[in-house]
N, C-alpha and C positions, 0 to 999 in steps of 0.2 A: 410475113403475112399477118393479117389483123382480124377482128372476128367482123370487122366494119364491111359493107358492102357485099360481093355475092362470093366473099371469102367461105368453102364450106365445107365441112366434114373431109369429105371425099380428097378436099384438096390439100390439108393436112396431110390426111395420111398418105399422099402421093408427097409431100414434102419428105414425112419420115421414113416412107422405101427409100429414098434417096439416099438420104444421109445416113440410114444405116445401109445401104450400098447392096438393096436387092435381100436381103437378109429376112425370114419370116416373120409375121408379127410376133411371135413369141421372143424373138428376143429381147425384144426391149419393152415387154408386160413383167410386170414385176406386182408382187405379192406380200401384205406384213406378214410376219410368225403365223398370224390368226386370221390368213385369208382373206384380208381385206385388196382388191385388187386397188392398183396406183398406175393408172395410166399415162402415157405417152403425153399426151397433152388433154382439153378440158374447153368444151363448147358451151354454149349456151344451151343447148340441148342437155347436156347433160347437172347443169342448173337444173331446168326445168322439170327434171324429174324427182326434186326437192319437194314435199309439197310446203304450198307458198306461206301457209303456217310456220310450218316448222323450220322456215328458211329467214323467217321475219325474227322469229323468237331466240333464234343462233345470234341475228346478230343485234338485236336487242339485249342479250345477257352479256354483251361484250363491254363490262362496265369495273375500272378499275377503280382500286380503294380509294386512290390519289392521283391527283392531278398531274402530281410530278414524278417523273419514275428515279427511284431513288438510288445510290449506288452504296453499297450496305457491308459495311467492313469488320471481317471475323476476328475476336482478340479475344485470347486468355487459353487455359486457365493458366494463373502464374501468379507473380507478383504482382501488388498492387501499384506500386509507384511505375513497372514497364507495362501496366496494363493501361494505366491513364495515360503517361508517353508518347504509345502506340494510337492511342486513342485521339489525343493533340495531333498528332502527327499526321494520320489517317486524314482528318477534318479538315488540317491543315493544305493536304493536297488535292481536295476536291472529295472526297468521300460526304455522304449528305445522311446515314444512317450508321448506327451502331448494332453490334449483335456477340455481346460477353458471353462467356464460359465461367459460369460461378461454379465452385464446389463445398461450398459453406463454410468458409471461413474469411472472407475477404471485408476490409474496413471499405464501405461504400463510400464513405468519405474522400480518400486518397483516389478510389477510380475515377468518382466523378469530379474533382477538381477540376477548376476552369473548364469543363464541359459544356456547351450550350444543353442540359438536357431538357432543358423547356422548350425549345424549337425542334429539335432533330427525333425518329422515332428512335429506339434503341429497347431490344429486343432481348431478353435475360433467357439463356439456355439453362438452367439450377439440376446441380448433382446436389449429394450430403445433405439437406438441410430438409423441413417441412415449411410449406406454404406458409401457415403462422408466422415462424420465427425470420422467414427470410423478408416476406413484407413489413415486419418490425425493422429490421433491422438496415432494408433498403430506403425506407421514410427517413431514417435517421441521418443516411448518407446524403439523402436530400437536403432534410433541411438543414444540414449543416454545411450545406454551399449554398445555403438562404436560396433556394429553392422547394417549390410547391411538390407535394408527389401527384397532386391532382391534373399537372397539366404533365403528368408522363404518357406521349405517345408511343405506345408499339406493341409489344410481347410478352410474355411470360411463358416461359413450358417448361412444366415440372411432370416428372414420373406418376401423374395420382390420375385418376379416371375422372373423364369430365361430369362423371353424377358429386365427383365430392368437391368439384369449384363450385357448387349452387351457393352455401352458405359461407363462400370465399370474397363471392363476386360485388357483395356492397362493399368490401373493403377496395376495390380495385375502382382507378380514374375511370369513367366511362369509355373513354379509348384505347382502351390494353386489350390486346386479343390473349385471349390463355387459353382456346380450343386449337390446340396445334396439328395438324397434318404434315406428316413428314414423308411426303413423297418421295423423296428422295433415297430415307433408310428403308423402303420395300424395293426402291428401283434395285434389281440385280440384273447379273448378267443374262439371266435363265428367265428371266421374266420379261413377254411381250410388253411395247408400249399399249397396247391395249389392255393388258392386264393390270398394269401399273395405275390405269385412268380408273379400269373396274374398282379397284381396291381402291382408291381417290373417294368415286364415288360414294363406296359402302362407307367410309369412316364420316364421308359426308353426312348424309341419311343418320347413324349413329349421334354422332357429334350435337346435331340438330334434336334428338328426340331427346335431349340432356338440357339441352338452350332453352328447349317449348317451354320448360317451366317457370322460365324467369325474363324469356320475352330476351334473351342477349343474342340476337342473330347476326349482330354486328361483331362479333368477338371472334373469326373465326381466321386463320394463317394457315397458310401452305408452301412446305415446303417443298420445291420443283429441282430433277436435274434432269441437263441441260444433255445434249449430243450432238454428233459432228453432222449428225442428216439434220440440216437446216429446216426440210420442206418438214418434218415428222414432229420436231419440238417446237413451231410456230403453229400448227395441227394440236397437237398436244394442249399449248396453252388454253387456244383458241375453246379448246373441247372444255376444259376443267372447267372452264366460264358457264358454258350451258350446263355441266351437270349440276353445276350451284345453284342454276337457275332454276332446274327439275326439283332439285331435291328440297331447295325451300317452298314450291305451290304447295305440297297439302298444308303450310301455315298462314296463305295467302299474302305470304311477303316475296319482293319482288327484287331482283338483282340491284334495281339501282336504290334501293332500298337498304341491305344489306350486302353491301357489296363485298365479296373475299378477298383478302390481301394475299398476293404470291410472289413470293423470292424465288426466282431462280437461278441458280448456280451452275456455272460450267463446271466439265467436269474431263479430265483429262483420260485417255485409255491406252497412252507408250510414255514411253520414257523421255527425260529432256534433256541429260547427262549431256549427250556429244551435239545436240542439237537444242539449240533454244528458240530456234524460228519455226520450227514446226508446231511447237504448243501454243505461240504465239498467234498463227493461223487459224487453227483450233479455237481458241477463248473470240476468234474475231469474230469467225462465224457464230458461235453460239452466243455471242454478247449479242448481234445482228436478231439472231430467232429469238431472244427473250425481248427485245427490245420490239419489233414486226408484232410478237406472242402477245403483248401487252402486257408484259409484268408488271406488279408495280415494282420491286426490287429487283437489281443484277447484283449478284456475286459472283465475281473475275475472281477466279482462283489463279493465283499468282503460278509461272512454271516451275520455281524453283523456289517451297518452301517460305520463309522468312525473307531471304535477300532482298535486302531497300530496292533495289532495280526492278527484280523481278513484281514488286508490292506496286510499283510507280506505275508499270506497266500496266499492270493489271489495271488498278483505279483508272488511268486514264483514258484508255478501251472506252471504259462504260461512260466517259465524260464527254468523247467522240459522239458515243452512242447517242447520248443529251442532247450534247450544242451544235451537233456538224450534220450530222445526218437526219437532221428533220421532221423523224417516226413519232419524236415523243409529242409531238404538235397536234397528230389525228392520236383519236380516243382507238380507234380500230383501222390501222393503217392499210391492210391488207381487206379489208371487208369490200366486197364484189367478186375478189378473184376467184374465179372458174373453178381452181384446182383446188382452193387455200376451201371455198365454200362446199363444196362436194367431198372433199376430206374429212371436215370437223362434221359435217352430219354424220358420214362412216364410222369414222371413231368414235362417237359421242355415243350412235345407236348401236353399237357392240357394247362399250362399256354400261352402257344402261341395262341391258339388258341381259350381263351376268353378273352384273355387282353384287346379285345373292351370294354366286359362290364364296363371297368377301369377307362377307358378316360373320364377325368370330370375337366382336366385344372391341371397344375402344380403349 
């Protein structure tokens, strides 16, 4: 059935007595951790009880950093000469971003060798070192592969609080984001995805009251993980988009204005030991909802570790994701759907409105 014609309500749900075989509605109503209910299925009616504001402005904030969605490959920390390698290597099989593990002592020269790092973003995680001495010492590696540090697109995240990148930030190319959200390291087991979006939020809000000062609303990264519920981590994304949107109007900047960059990475929850097609299944789907989600980055975590197969694997997921399966083509591939639009207002409007309990300092 279609929602076209005098397809309606009623007839639905005489569809799903069916097939759940006489069985009460409560079986198949389902509930998040935080009471958000997820229905059976999703009408225009239940659109309609969006209001038409706030249904325009969801998916108006649905604006990603890049055009292109990028496939972003984790290396180090280690040696320098297997971190550049890895790095050739990575690029070489279709990887289209970078994202190092420094811990303050690596010659930036040998990592970036023959690196494209003028075209590709590439994204610096920094242990050991202060901001100072590491952007001294990252210029150097630049120019001495006779490259600019000014056309470095990507990252920076260091352990320091974004009130002390203020008098950091004219050192930095205009396109490095160093406001990092790490999604990811709040996501626990014990922790609702609505919680996870709350606290998104709050660091939001925070992050931004550090920016106001200096006008950098474009600076800002997020990191995402990814799960096996398809429907809840393309929700997910979807959501993070609008609360960026909320959280920058009291500066009257607008999402496609500043838009937020987000990685998200699959993320494994059993083992691969005696099985390697089941993890493989896993990365497919959630390569699928990051990609549906509008990332701008996928990270396919490889199922097994290092192994060149299991690395191949993984990068090429995300290259299916690019050239075969057609999502990266719409800006908001999913935007209309029934379920995908009544969802992201649900979670949106939960997480907005306890992201207080969140606020505890960035």
């Amino acid at each position: 059935m279609n929602q076209e014609g005098n397809t309606s309500p009623q007839d639905w749900e005489k569809a799903f007595a069916k097939e759940w075989k006489g069985q009460p509605e409560s079986a198949y109503q389902q509930k998040t951790n935080r009471g958000i209910p997820i229905l059976p299925f999703y009408t225009l009616e239940d659109v309609l009880r969006i209001p038409p504001a706030d249904l325009l402005f969801q998916q108006q904030a649905q604006v990603p950093a890049t055009p292109y969605r990028h496939t972003v490959e984790m290396i180090g920390p280690g040696d320098e000469v297997e971190m550049n390698q890895a790095a050739l290597r990575a690029l070489e099989d279709g990887a289209s971003s970078l994202l190092f593990y420094f811990y303050g002592s690596e010659d930036f020269s040998m990592v970036l060798k023959s690196v494209q790092a003028e075209i590709i973003p590439i994204h610096c995680v920094v242990e050991g070192d202060n901001p100072k001495d590491f952007l001294e010492r990252w210029e150097l590696g630049w120019t001495a592969n006779e490259k600019s540090l000014m056309d470095w697109n990507g990252s920076l995240n260091m352990r320091i609080s974004a009130a002390d990148w203020a008098p950091l930030l004219s050192s930095l190319p205009p396109s490095v984001r160093c406001f990092c959200i790490n999604g990811g390291e709040f996501s626990l087991p014990n922790r609702s995805d609505e919680e996870v979006l709350a606290w998104a939020a709050a660091e939001m809000e925070l992050g931004l009251q550090c920016a106001a000062s200096t006008g950098d609303f474009h600076r800002f990264w997020l990191h995402w993980s990814l799960q096996d519920d398809a429907l809840i981590s393309i929700v997910s994304l979807r959501a993070l988009r609008v609360l960026w949107a909320k959280a920058l109007q009291p500066y009257g900047i607008t999402a496609s204005e500043a838009p937020l960059w987000i990685c998200a990475q699959t993320a494994f929850t059993g083992t691969s030991e005696n099985d390697p097609y089941t993890p493989l299944i896993s990365s497919a789907l959630q390569t699928f909802s990051a990609t549906a989600g509008g990332a701008d980055e996928r990270s396919i975590t490889p199922f097994s570790g290092d192994h060149p197969e299991a690395l191949r694997w993984a990068r090429h997921q995300s290259l299916i994701a690019s050239y075969e399966s057609g999502l990266d083509k719409e800006m908001d591939p999913l935007k209309g759907s029934f379920a995908i639009e009544c969802l992201t207002y649900a979670f949106t409007e939960w997480a907005w409105s306890h992201k207080t309990h969140f606020h505890g300092g960035y």
